[in-house]
C-alpha positions as CSV (number, residue, x, y, z in Angstrom):
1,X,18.4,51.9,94.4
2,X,19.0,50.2,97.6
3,X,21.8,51.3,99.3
4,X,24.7,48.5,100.8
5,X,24.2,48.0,104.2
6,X,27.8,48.7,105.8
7,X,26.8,52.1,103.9
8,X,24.4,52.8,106.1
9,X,24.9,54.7,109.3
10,X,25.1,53.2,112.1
11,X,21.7,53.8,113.2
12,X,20.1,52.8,110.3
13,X,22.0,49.2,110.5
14,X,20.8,48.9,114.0
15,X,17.4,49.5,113.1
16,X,17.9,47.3,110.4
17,X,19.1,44.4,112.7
18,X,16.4,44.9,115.0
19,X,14.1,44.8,112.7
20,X,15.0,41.4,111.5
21,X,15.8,39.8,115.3
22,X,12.5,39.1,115.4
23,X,12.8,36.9,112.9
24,X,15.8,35.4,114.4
25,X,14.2,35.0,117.6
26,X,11.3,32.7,115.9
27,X,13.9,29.7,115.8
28,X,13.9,29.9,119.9
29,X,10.2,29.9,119.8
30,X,10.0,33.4,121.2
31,X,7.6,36.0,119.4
32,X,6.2,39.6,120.3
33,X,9.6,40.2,122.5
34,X,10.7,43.5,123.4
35,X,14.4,44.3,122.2
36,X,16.3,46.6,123.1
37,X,20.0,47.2,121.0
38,X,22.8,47.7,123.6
39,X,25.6,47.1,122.0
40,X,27.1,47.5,118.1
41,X,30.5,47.1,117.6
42,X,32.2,43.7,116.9
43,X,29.1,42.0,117.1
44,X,26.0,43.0,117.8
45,X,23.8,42.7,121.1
46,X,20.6,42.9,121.8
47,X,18.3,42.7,125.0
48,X,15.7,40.8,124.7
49,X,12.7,40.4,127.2
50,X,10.1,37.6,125.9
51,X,6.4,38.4,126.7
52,X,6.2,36.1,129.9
53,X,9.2,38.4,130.8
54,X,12.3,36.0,130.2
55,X,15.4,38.1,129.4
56,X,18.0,37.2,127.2
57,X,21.1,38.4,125.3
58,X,20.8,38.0,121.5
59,X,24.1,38.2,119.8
60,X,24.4,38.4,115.8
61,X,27.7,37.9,113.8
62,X,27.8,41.3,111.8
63,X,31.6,42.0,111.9
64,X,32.6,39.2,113.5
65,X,34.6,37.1,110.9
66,X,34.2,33.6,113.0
67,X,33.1,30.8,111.4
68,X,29.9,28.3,112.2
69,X,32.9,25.9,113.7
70,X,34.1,28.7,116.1
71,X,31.3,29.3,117.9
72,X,31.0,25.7,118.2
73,X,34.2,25.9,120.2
74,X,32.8,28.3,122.0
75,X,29.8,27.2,123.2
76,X,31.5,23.7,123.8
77,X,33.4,25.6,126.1
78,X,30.6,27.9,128.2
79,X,28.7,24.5,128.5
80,X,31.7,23.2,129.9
81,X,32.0,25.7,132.5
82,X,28.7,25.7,133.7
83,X,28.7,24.7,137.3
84,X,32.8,25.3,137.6
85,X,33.2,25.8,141.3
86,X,33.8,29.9,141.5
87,X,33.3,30.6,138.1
88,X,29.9,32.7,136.8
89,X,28.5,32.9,133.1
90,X,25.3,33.5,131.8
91,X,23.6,29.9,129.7
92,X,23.8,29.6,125.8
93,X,20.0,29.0,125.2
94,X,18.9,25.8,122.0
95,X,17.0,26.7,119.3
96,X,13.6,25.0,118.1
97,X,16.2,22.6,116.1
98,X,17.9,21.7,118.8
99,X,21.4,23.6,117.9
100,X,23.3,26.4,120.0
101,X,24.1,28.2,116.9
102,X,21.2,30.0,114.8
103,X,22.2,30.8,111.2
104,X,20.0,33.7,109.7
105,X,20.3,34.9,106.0
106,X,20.6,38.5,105.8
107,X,19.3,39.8,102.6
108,X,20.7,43.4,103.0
109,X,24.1,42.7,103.9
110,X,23.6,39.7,101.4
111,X,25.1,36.9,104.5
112,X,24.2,34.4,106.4
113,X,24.5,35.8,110.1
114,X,26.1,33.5,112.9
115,X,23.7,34.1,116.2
116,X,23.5,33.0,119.5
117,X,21.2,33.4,122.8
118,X,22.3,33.7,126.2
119,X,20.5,33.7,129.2
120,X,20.4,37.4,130.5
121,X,22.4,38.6,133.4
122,X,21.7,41.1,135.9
123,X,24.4,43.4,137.3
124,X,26.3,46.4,136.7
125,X,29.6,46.1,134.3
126,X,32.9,46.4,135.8
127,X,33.8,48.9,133.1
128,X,37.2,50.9,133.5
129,X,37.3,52.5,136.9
130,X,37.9,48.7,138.7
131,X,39.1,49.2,142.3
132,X,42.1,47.3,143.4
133,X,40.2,44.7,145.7
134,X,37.8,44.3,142.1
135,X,40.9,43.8,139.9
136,X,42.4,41.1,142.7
137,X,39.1,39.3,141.9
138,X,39.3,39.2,137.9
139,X,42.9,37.7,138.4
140,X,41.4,35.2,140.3
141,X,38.6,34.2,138.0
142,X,41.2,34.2,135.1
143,X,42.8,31.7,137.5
144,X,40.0,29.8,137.9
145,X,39.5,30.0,134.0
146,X,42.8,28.7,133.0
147,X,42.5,26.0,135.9
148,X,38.9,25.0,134.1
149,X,40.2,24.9,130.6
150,X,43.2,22.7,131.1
151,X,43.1,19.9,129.2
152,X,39.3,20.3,127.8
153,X,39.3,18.7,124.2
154,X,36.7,20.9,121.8
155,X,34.2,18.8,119.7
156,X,34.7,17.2,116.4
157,X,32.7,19.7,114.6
158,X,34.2,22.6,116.3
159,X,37.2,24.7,115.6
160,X,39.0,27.8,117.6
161,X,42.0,29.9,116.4
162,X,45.6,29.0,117.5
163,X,46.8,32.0,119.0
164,X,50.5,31.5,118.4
165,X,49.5,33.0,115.0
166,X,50.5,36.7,114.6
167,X,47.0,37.7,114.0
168,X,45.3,34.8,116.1
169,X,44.2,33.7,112.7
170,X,42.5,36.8,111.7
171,X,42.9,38.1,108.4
172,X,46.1,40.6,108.0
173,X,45.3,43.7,106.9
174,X,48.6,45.6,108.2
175,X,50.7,43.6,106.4
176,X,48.9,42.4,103.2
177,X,50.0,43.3,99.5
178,X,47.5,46.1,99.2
179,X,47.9,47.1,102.9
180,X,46.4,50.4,103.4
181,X,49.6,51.8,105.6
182,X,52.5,54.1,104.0
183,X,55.6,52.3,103.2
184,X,57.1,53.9,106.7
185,X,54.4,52.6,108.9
186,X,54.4,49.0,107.3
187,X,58.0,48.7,107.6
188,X,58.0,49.9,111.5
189,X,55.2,47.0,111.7
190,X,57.1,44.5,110.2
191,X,59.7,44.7,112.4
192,X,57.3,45.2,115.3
193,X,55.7,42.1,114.4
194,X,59.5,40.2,114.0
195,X,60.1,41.1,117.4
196,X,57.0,40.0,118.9
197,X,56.6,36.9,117.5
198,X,60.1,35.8,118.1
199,X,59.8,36.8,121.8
200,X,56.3,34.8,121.7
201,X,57.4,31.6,120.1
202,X,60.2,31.4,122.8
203,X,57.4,31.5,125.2
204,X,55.1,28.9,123.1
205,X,58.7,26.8,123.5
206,X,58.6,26.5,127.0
207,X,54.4,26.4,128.1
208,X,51.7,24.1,126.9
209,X,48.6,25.5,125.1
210,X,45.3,25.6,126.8
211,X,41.8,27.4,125.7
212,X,42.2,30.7,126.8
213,X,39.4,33.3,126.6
214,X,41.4,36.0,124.8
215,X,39.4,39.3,125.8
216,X,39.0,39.7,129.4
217,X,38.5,43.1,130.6
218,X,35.8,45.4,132.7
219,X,33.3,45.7,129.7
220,X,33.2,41.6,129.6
221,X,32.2,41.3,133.1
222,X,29.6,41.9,135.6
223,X,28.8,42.1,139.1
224,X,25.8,40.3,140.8
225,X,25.5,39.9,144.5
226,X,28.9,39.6,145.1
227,X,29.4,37.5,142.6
228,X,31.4,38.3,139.2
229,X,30.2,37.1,136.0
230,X,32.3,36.6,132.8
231,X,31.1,37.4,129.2
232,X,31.5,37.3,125.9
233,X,33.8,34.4,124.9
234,X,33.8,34.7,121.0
235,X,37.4,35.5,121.1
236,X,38.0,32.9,122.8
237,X,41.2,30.3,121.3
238,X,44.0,27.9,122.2
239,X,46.6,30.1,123.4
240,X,48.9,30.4,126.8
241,X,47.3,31.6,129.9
242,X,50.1,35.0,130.3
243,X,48.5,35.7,126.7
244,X,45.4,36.0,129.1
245,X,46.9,37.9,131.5
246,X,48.9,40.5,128.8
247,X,45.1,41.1,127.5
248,X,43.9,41.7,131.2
249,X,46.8,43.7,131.6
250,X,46.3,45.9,128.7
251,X,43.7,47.2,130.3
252,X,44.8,48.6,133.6
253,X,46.2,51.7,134.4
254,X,48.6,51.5,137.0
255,X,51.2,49.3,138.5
256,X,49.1,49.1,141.5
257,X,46.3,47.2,139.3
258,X,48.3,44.7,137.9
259,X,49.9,43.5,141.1
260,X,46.6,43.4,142.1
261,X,45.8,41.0,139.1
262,X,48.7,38.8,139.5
263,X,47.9,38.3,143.2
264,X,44.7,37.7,142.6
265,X,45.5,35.0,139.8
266,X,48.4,33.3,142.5
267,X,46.1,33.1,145.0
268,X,44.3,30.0,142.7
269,X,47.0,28.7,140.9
270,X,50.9,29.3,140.1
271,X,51.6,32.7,137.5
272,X,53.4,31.7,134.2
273,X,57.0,32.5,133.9
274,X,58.0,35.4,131.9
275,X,59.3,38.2,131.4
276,X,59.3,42.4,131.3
277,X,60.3,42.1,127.7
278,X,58.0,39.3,126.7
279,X,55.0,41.2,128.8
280,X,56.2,44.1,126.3
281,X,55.6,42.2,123.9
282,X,52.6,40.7,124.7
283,X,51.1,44.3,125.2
284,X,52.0,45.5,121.8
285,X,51.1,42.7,119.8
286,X,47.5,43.7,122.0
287,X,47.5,47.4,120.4
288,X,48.4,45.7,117.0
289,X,45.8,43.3,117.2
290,X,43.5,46.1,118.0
291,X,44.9,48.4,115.1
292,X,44.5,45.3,112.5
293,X,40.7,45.0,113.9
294,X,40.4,48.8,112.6
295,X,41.3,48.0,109.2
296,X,39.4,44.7,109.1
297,X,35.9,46.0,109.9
298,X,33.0,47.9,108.6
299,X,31.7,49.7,111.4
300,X,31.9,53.4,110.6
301,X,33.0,54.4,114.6
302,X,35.3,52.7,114.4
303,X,37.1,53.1,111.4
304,X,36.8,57.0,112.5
305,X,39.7,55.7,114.8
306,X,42.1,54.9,112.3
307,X,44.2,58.0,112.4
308,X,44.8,58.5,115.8
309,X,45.1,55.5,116.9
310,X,47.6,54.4,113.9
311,X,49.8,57.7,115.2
312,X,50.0,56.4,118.3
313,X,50.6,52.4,117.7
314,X,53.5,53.4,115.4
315,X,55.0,55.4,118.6
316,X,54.9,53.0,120.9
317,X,55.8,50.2,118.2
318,X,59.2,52.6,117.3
319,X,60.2,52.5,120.9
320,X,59.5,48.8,121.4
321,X,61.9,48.4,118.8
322,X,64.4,50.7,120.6
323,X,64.0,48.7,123.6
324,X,63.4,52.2,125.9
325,X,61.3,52.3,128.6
326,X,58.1,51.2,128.3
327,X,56.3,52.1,131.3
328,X,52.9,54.1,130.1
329,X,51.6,51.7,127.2
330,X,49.1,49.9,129.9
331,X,46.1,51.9,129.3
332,X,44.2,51.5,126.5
333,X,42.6,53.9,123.8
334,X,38.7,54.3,125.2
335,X,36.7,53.4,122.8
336,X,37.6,50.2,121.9
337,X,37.0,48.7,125.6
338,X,34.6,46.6,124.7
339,X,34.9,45.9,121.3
């Protein structure tokens, strides 16, 4: 009897998945490619390199739960940023039927997978140890992003999440009737969650929403020649650009780096209003976001998380709530970096 495929272990659904990219990769015309998996977490990512020695990135949907309209939005959005004065992405690549978006039936997992191709790009990932000069830069290509963005109108076809939702539209799984916490740690969340959204909505009260990409940090970006590259927009949504900068932010370590951030980011264009407690907020609604992703999907190293990482979400959510210092909730659980 065959066994599901989220029961697998991970290597086994990786091998899985590579075996059937191949197939995948016949919509772009490409056969006899060399891939390579280098990434399984939210999505998976593959490296491919054709046989006249083309590279590419082949991503497939496997935990992702964004719809065919999503990455629509998304790709609207790349293609509109190709060419932007300062700003650095790698190409979303057509398939043999002219579309950005390949759809691939799955037999194993019993789905239709969403999958896209980028062009490939060369460079080393930013990663966590940024220096202060390469931190400066990210605000001001977060600058440049939100500058880019302003005012683009998505295709008919397309759809992104509203990110003025507690879960950016993702589906709840802290708070749901069978949600898997204890009656203490749900409650401590619901409160959490009162807090932060009331502090957020008097933010949404006084900005405009713009696309925003949503997951900007060192494990989305690359450098090449000087140059930095930005990656991986399928998180990306309509949401305010210091909910881009609380997502950057959540991923620094010291005070140093995110001065460095924010003059980076001023040096383009002026930084959003706001303040310590709705950056607090902003940052915890980050580690909830992260802890709801937990729950949500099925791969196995992940969900190994769970424990520790609840512990410490409910500690930092308890003192939110107590309004104490916050100071030290910056850095983020390794691990999930580039998820």
């Amino acid at each position: 009897m065959k066994v599901d495929f989220f029961e697998l272990t991970t290597t086994e659904q990786i091998e899985d998945l590579l075996e059937n990219s191949h197939q995948i990769l016949e919509q772009y015309d490409l056969r006899g490619c060399l891939i390579e998996s280098i990434n399984y977490e939210y999505n998976a990512t593959f490296a491919v390199t054709s046989d006249k020695g083309d590279k590419f990135a082949l991503r497939v949907n496997i935990n992702s739960p964004r719809t065919i309209a999503n990455v629509r939005g998304e790709i609207s959005w790349v293609n509109h940023l190709q060419g932007m004065p300062g700003i650095f992405l790698p190409a979303a690549i057509l398939n043999s039927s002219g579309s950005f978006v390949t759809q691939f039936h799955h037999q194993r997992s019993g789905r239709n997978l969403l999958c896209v191709l980028y062009a490939w790009v060369d460079g080393d990932e930013l990663g966590d140890d940024l220096s202060l000069d390469q931190v400066r830069q990210v605000g001001k290509l977060i600058a440049r992003l939100h500058d880019s963005s302003n005012g683009f109108a998505i295709p008919a076809d397309a759809a992104l999440p509203n990110f003025s939702d507690p879960m950016w539209e993702s589906k709840d799984c802290l708070l749901e009737v069978d949600s898997p916490l204890d009656p203490h740690a749900r409650a401590l969340i619901t409160q959490g969650f009162e807090l932060i959204m009331k502090i957020t909505e008097e933010l949404y009260s006084k900005s405009k929403r713009q696309l925003i990409h949503g997951d900007i940090h060192g494990w989305n970006m690359k450098t090449l020649d000087g140059d930095l590259y930005i990656l991986d927009f399928d998180d990306c949504g309509f949401g305010l650009p210091v909910q881009d900068l609380s997502v950057a932010m959540y991923y620094l370590d010291t005070a140093e780096q995110v001065d460095a951030l924010l003059t980076g980011y001023s040096e383009v264009r002026e930084i959003p209003p706001y303040s310590e407690r709705h950056m607090q907020a902003l940052l915890l609604h980050r580690r909830l976001m992260l802890l709801n992703y937990l729950y949500e999907t099925q791969n196995q190293e992940h969900q190994e998380m769970i424990p520790a990482y609840l512990e410490e979400t409910l500690r930092r959510v308890e003192k939110f709530i107590s309004q104490a210092d916050f100071s030290g909730c910056l850095t983020e659980v390794r691990g999930l970096s580039h998820e």
